[in-house]
Biopython code that builds the backbone (N, CA, C, O; Angstrom):
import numpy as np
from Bio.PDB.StructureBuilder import StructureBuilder

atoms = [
    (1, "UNK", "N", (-40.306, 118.524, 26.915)),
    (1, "UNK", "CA", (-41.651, 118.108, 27.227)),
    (1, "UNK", "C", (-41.724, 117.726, 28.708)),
    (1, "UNK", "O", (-40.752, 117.252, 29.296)),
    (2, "UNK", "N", (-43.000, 117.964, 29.337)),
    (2, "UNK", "CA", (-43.129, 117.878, 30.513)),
    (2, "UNK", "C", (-43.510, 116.403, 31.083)),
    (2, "UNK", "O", (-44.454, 115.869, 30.500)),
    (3, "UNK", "N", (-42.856, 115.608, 32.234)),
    (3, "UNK", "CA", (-42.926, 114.363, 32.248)),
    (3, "UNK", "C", (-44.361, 113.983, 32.780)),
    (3, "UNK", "O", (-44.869, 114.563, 33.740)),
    (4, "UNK", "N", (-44.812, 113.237, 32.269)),
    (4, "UNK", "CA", (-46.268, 112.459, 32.418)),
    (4, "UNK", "C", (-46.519, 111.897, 33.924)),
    (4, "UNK", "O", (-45.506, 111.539, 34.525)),
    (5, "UNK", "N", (-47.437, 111.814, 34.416)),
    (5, "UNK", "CA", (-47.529, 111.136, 36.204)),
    (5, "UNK", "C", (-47.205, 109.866, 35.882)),
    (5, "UNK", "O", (-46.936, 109.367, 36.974)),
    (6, "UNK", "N", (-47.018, 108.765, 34.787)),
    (6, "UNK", "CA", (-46.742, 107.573, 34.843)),
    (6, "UNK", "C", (-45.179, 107.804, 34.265)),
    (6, "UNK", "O", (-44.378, 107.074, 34.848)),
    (7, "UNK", "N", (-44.755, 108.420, 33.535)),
    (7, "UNK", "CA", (-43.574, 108.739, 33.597)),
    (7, "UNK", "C", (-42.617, 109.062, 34.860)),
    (7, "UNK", "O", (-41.424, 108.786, 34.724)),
    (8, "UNK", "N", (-43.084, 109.664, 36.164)),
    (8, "UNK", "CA", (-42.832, 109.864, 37.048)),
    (8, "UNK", "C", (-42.935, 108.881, 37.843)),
    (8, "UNK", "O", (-42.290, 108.984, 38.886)),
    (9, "UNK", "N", (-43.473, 108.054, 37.707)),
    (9, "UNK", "CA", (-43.970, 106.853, 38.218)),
    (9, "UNK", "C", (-42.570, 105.771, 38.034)),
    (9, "UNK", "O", (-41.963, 104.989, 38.765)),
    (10, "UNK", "N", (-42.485, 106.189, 36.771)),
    (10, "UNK", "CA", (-41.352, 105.200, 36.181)),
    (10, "UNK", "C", (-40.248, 105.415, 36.898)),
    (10, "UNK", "O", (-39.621, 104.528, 37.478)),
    (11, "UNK", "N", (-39.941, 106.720, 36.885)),
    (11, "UNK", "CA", (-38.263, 107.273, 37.102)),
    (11, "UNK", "C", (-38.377, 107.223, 38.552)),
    (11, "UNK", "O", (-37.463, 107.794, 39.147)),
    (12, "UNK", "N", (-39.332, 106.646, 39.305)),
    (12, "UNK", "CA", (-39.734, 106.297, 41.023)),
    (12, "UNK", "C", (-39.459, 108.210, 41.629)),
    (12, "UNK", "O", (-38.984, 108.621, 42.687)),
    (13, "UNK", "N", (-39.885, 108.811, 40.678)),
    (13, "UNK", "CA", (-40.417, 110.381, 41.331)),
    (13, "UNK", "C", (-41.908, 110.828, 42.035)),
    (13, "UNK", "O", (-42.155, 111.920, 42.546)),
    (14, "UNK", "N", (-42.852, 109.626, 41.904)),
    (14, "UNK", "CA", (-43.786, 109.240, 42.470)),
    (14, "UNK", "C", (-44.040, 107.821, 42.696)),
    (14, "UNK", "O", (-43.966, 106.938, 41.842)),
    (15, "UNK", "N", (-44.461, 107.633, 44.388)),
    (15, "UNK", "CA", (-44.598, 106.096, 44.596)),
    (15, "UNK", "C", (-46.003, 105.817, 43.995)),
    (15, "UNK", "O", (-46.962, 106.575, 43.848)),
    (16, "UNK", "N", (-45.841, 104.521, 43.694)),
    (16, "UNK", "CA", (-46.966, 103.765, 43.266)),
    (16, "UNK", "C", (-47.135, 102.138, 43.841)),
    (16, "UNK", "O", (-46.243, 101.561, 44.464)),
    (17, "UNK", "N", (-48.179, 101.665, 43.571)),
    (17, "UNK", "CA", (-47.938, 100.108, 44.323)),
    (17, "UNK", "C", (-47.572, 99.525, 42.943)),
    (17, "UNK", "O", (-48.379, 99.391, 42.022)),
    (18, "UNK", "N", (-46.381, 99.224, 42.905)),
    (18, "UNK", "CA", (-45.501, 98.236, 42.035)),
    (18, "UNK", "C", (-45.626, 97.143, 41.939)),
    (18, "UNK", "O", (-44.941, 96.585, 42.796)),
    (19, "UNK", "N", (-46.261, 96.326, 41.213)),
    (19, "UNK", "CA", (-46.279, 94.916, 41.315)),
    (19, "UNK", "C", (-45.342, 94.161, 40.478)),
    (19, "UNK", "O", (-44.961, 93.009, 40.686)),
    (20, "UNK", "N", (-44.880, 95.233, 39.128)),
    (20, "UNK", "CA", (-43.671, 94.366, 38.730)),
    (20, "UNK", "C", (-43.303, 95.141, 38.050)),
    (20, "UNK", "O", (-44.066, 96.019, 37.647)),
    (21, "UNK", "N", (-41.811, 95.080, 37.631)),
    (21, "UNK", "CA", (-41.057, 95.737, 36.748)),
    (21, "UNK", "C", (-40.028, 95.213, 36.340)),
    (21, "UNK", "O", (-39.437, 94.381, 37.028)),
    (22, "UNK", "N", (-39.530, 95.649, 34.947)),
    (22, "UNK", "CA", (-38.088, 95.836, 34.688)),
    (22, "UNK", "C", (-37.663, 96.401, 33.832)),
    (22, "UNK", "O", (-38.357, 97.398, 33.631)),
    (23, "UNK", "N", (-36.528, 96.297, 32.887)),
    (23, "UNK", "CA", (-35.856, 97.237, 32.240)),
    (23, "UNK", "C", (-36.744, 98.302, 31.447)),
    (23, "UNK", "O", (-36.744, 99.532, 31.506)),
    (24, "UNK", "N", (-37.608, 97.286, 30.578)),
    (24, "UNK", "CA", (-38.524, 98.286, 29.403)),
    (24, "UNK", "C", (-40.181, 98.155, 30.168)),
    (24, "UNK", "O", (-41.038, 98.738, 29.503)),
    (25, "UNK", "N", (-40.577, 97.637, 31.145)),
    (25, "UNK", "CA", (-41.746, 98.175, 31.480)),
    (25, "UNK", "C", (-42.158, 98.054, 32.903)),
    (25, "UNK", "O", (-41.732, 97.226, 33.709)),
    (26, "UNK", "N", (-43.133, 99.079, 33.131)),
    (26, "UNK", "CA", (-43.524, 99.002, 35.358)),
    (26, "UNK", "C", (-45.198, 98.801, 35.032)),
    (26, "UNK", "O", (-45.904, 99.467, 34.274)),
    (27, "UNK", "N", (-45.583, 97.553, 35.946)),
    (27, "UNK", "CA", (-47.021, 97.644, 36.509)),
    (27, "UNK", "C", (-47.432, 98.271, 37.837)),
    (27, "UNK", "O", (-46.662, 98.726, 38.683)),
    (28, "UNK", "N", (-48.548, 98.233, 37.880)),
    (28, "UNK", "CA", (-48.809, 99.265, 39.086)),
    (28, "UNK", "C", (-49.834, 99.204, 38.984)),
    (28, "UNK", "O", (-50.363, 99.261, 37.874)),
    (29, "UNK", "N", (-50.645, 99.036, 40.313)),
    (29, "UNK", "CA", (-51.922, 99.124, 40.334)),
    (29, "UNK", "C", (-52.732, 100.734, 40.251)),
    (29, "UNK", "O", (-52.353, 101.794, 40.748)),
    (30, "UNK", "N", (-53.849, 100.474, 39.509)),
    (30, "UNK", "CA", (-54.582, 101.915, 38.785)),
    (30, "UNK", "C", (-55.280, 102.352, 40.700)),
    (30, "UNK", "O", (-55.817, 101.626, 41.536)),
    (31, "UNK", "N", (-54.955, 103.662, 40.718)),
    (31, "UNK", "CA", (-55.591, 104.404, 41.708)),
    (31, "UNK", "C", (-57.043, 104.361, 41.676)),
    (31, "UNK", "O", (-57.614, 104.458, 42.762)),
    (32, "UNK", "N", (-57.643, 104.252, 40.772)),
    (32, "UNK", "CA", (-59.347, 104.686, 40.533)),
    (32, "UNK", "C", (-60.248, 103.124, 39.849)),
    (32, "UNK", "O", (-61.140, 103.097, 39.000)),
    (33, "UNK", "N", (-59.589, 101.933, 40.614)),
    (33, "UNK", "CA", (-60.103, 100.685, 40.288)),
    (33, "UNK", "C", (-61.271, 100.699, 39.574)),
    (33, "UNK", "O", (-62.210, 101.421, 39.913)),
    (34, "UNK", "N", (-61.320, 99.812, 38.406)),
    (34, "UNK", "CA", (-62.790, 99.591, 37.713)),
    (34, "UNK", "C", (-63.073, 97.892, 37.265)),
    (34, "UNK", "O", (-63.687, 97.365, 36.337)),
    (35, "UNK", "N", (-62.252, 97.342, 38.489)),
    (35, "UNK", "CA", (-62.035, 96.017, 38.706)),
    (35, "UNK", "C", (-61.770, 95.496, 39.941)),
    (35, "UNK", "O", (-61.069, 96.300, 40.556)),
    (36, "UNK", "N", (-62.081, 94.224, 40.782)),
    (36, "UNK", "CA", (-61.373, 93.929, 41.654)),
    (36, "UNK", "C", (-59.696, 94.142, 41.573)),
    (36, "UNK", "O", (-59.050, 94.930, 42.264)),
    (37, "UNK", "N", (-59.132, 93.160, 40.469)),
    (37, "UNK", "CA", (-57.840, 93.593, 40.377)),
    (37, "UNK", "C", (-57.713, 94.544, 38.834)),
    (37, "UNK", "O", (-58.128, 94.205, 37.725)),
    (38, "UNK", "N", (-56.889, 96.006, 39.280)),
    (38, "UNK", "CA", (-56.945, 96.672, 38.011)),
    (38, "UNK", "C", (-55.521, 97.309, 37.888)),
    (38, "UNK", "O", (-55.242, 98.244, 38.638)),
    (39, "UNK", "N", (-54.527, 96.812, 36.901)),
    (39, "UNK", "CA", (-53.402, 97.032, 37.107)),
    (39, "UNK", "C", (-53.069, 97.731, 35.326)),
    (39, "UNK", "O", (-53.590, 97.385, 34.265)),
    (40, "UNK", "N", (-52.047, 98.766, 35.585)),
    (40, "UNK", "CA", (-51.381, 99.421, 34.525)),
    (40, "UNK", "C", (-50.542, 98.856, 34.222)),
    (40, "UNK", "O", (-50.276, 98.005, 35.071)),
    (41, "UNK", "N", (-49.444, 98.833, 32.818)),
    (41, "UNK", "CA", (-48.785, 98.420, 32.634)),
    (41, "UNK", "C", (-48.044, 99.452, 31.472)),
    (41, "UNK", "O", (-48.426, 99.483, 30.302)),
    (42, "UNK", "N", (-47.020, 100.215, 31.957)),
    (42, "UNK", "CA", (-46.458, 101.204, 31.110)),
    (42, "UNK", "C", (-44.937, 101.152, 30.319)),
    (42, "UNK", "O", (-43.848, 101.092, 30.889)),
    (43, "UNK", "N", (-45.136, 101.185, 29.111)),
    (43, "UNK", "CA", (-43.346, 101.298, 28.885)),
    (43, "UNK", "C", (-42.532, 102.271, 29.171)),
    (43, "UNK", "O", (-42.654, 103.361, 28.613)),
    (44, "UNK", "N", (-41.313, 101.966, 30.332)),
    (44, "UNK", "CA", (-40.406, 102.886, 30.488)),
    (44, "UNK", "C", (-40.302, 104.091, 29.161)),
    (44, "UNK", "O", (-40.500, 105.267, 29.466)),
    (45, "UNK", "N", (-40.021, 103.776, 27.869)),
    (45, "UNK", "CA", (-40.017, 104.572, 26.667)),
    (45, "UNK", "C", (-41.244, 105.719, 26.947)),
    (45, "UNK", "O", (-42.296, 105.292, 27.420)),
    (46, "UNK", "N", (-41.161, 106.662, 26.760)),
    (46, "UNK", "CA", (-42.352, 107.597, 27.159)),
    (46, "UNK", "C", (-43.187, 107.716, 25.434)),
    (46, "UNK", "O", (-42.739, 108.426, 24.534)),
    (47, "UNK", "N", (-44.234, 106.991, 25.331)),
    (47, "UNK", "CA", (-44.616, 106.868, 23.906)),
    (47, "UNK", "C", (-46.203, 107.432, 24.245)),
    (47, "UNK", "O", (-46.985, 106.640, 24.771)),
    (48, "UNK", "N", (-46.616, 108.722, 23.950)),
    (48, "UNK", "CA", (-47.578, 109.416, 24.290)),
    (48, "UNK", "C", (-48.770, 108.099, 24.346)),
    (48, "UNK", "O", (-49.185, 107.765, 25.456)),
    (49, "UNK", "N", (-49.341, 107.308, 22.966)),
    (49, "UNK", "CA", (-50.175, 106.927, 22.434)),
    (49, "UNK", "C", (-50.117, 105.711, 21.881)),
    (49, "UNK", "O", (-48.972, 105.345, 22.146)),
    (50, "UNK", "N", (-50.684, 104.785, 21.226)),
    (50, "UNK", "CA", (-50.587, 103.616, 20.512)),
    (50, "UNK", "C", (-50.777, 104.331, 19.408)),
    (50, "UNK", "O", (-49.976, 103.824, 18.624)),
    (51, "UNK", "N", (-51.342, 105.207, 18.835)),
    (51, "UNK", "CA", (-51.363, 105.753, 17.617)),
    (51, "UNK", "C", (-50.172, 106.202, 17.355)),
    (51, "UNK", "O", (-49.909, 106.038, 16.164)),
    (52, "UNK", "N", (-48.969, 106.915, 18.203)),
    (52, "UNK", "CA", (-48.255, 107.553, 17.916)),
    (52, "UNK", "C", (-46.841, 106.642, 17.881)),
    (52, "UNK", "O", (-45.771, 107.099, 17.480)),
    (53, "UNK", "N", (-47.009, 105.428, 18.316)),
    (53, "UNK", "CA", (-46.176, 104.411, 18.191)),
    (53, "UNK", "C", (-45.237, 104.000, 16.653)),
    (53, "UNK", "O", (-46.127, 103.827, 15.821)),
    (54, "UNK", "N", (-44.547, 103.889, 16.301)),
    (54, "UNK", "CA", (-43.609, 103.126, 15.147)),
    (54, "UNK", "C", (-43.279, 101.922, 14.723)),
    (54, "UNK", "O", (-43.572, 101.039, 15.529)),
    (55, "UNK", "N", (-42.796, 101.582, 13.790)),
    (55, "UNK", "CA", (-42.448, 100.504, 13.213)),
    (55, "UNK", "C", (-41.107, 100.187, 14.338)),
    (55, "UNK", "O", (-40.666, 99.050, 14.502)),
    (56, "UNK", "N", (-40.604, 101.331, 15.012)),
    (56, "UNK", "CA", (-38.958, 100.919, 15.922)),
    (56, "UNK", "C", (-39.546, 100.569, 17.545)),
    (56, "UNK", "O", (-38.766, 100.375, 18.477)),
    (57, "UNK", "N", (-40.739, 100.536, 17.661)),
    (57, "UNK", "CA", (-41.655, 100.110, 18.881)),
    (57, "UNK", "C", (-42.157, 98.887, 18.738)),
    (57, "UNK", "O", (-42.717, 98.253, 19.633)),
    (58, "UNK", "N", (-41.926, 98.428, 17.328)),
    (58, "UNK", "CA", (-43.086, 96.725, 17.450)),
    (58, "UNK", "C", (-42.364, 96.074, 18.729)),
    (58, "UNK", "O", (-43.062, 96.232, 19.731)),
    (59, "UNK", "N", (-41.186, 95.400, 18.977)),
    (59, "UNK", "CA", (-40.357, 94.773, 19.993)),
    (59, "UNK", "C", (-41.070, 95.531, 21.309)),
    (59, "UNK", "O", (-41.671, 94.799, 22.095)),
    (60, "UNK", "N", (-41.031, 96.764, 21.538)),
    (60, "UNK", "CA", (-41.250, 96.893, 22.945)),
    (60, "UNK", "C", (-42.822, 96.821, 23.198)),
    (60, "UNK", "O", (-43.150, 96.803, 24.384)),
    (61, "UNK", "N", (-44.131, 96.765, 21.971)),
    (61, "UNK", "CA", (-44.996, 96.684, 21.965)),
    (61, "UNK", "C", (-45.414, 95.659, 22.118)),
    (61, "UNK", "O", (-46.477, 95.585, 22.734)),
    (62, "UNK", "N", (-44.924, 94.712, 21.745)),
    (62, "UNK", "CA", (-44.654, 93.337, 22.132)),
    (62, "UNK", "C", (-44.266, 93.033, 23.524)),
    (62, "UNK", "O", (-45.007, 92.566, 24.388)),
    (63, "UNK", "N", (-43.354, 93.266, 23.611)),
    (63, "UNK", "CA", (-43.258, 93.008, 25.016)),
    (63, "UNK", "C", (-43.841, 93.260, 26.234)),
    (63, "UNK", "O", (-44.003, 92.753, 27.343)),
    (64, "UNK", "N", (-44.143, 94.442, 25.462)),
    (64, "UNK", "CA", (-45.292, 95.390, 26.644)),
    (64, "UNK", "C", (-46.711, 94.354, 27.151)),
    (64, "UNK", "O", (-47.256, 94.280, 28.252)),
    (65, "UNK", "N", (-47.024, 93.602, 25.804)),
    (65, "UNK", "CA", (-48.338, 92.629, 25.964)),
    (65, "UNK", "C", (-47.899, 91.016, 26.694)),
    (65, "UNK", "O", (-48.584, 90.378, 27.494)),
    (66, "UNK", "N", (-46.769, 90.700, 26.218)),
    (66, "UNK", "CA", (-46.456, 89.421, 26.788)),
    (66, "UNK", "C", (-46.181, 89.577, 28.256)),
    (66, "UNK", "O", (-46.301, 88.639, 29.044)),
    (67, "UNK", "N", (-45.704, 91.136, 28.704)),
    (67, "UNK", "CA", (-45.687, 90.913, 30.250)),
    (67, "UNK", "C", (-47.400, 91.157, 30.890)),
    (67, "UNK", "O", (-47.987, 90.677, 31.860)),
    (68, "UNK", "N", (-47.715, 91.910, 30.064)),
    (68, "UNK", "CA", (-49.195, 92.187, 30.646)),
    (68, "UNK", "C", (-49.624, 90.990, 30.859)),
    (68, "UNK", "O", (-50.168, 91.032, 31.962)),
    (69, "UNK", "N", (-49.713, 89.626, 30.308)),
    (69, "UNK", "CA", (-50.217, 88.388, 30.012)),
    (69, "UNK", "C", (-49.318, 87.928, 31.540)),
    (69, "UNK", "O", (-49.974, 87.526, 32.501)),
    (70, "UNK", "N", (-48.027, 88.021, 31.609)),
    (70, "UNK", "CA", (-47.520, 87.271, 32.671)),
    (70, "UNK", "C", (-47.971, 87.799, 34.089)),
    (70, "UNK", "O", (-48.399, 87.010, 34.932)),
    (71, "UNK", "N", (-47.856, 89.245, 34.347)),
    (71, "UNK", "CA", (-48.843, 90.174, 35.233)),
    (71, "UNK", "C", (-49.752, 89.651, 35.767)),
    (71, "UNK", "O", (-49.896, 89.388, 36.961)),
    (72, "UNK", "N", (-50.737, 89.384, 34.500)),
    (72, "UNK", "CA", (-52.076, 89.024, 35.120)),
    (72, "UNK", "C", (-52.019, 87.681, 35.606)),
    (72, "UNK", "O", (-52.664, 87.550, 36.646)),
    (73, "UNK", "N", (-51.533, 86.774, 35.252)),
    (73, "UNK", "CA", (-51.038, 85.277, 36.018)),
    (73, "UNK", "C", (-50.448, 85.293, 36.948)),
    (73, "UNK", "O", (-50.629, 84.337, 37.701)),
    (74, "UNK", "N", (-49.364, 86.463, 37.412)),
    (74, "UNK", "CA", (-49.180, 86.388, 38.948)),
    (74, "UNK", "C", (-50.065, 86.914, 39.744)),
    (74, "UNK", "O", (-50.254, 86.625, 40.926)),
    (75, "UNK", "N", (-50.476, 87.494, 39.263)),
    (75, "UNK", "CA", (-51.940, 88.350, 39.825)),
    (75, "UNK", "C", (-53.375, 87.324, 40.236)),
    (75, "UNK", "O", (-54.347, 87.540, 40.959)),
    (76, "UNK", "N", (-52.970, 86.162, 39.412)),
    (76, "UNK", "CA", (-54.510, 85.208, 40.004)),
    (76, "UNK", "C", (-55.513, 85.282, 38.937)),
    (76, "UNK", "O", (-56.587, 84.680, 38.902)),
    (77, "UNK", "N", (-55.148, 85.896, 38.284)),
    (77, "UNK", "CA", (-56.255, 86.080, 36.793)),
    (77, "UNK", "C", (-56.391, 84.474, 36.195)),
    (77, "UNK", "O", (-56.677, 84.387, 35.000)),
    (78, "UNK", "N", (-56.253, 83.554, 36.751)),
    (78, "UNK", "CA", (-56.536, 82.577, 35.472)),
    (78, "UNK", "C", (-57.126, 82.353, 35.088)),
    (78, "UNK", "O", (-56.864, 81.591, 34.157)),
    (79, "UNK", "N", (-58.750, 82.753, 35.328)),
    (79, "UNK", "CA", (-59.899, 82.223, 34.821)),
    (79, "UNK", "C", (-60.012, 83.347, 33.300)),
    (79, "UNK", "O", (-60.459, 82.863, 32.260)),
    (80, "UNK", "N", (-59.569, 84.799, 33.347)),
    (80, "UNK", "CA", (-59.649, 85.399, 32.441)),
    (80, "UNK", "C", (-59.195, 87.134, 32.917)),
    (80, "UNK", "O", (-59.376, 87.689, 34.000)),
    (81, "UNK", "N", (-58.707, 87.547, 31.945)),
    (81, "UNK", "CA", (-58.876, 88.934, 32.083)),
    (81, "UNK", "C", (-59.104, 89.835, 30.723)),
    (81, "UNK", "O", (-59.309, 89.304, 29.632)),
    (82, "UNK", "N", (-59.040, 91.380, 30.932)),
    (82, "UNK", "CA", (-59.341, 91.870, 30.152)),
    (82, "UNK", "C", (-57.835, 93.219, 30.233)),
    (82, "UNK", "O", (-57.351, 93.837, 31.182)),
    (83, "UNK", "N", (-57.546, 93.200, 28.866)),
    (83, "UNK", "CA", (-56.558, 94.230, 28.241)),
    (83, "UNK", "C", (-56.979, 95.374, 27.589)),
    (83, "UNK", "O", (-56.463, 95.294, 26.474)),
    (84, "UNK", "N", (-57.641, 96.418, 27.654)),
    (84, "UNK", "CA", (-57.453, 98.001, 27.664)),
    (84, "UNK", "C", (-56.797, 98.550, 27.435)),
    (84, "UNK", "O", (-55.986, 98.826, 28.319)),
    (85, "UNK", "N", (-56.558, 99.350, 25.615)),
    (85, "UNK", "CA", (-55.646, 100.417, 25.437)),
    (85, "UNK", "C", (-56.588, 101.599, 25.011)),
    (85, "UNK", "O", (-57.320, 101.557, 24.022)),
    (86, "UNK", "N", (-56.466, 102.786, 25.983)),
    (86, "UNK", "CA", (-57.180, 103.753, 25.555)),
    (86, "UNK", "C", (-56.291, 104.514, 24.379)),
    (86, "UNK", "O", (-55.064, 104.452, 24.465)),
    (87, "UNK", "N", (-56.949, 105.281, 23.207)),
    (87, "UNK", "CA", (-55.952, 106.385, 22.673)),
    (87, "UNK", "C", (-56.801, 107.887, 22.613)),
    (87, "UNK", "O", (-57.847, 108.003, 21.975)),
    (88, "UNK", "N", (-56.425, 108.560, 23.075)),
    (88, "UNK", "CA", (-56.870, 109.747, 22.596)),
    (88, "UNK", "C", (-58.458, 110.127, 23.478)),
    (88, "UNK", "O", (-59.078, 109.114, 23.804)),
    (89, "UNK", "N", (-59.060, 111.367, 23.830)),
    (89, "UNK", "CA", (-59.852, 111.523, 24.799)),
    (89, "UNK", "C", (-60.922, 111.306, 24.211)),
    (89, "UNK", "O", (-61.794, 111.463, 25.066)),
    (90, "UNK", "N", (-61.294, 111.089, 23.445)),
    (90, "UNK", "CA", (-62.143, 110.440, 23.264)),
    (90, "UNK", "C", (-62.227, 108.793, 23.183)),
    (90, "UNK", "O", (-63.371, 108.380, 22.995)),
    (91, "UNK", "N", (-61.396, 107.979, 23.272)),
    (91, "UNK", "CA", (-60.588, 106.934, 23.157)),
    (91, "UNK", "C", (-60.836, 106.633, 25.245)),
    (91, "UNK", "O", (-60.498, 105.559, 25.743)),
    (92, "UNK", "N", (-61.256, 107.427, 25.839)),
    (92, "UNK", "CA", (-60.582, 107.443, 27.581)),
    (92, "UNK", "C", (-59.846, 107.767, 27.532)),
    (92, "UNK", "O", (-60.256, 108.916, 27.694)),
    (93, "UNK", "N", (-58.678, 107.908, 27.416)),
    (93, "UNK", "CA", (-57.095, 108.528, 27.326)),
    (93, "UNK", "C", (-56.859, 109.542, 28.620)),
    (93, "UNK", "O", (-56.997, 110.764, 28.565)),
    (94, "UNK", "N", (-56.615, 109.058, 29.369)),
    (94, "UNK", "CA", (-56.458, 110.189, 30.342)),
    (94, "UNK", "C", (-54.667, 110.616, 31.030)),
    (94, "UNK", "O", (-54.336, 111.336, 31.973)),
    (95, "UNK", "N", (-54.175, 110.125, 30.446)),
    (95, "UNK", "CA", (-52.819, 110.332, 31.107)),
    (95, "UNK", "C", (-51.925, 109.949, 29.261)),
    (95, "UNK", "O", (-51.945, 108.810, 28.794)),
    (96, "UNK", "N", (-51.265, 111.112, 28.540)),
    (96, "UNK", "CA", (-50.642, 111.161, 27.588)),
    (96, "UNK", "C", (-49.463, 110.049, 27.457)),
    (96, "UNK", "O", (-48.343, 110.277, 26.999)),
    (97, "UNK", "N", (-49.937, 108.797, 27.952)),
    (97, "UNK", "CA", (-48.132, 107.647, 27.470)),
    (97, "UNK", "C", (-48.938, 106.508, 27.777)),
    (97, "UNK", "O", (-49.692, 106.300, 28.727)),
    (98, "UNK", "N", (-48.611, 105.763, 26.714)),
    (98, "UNK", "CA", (-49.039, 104.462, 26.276)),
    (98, "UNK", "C", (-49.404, 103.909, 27.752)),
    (98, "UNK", "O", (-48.899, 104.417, 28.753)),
    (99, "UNK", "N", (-50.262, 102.897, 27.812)),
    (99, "UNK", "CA", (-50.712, 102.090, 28.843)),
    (99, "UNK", "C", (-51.899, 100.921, 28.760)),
    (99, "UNK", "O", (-53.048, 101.075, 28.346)),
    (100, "UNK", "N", (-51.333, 99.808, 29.232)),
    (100, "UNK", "CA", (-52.347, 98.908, 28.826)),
    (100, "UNK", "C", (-53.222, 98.493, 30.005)),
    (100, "UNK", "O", (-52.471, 97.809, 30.700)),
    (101, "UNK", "N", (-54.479, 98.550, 30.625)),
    (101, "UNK", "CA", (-55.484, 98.296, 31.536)),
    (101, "UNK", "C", (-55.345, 96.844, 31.636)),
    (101, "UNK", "O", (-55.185, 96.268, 30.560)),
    (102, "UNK", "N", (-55.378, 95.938, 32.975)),
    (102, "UNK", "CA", (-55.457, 94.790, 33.221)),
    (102, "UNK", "C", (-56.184, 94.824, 33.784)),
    (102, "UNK", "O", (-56.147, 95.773, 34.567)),
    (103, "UNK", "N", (-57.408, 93.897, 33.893)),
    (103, "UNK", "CA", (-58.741, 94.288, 34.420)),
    (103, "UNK", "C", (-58.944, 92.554, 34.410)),
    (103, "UNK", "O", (-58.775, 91.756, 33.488)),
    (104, "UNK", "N", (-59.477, 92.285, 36.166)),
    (104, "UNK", "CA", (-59.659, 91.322, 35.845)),
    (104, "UNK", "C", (-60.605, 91.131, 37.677)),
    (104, "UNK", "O", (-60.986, 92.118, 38.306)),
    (105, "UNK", "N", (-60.774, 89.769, 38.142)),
    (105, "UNK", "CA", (-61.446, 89.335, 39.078)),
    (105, "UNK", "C", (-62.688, 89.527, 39.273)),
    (105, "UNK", "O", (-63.204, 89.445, 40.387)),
    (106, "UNK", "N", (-63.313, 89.807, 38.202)),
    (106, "UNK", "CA", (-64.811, 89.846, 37.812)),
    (106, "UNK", "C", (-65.058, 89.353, 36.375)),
    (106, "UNK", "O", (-64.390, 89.691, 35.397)),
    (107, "UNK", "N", (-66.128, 88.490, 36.376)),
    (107, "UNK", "CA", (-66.626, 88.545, 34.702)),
    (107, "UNK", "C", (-67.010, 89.715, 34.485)),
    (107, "UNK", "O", (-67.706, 90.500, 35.129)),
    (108, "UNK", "N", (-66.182, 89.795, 32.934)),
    (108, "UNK", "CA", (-66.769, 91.641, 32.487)),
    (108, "UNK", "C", (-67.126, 91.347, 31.241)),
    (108, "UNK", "O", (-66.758, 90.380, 30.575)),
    (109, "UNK", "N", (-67.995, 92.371, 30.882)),
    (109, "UNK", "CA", (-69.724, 92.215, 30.592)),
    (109, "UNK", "C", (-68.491, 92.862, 28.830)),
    (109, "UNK", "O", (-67.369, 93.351, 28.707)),
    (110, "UNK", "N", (-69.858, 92.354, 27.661)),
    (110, "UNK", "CA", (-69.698, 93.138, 26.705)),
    (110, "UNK", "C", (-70.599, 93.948, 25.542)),
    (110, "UNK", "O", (-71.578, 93.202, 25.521)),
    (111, "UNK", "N", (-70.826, 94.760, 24.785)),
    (111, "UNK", "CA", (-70.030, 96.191, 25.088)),
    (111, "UNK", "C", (-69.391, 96.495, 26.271)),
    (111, "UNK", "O", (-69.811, 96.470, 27.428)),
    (112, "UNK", "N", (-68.355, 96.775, 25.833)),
    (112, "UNK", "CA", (-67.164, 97.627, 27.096)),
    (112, "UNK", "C", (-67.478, 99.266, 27.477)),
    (112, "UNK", "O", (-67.115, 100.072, 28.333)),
    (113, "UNK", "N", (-68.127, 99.246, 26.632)),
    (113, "UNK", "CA", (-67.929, 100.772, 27.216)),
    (113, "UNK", "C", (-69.347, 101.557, 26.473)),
    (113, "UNK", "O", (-69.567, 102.752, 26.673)),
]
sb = StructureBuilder()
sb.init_structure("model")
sb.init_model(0)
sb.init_chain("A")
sb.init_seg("    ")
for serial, (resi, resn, name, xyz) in enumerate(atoms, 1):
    if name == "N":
        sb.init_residue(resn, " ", resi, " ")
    sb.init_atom(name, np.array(xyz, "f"), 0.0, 1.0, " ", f" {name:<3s}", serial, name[0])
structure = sb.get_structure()
């Protein structure tokens, strides 16, 4: 299978602005902002989808959210932010591997979308 641009991202085969990483996951700020601060947050594991995720992913799915949470606190988010998982194109889905949207430095409105 052919590696994903955030997959590439991962394996540092494309630069990105990195704001944090480690073993099982990289943030990075989203190219096409829909926030003052709008940051990705991807698991190294190349897991197309949240739909396509497993019972052997709860741990890294987990983890994936508790750093998103720490992310956005170094980031200045304390008043609030917002977490975004697209699945599937109709879902937004635009890049095939799990990713969670950190969206924050604005009050954001609801309906989302």
């Amino acid at each position: 299978m052919e590696k994903t641009l955030f997959q590439k991202i991962c394996d540092k085969e494309l630069s990105a602005q990195v704001v944090y990483e480690d073993a099982d996951v990289v943030a990075f700020r989203d190219i096409n902002p829909q926030a003052p601060t709008h940051v990705l947050i991807v698991p190294r594991k190349p897991i197309a989808r949240i739909a396509e995720a497993d019972a052997g992913d709860a741990g890294l799915l987990g983890r994936l959210l508790l750093k998103a949470a720490e992310v956005a606190r170094t980031l200045g988010l304390e008043r609030g932010f917002r977490l975004v998982v697209n699945n599937g194109p109709d879902g937004g889905e635009a890049v095939p591997h799990l990713h969670v949207h950190i969206l924050g430095g604005r009050p954001m409105q609801w309906p989302p979308g």
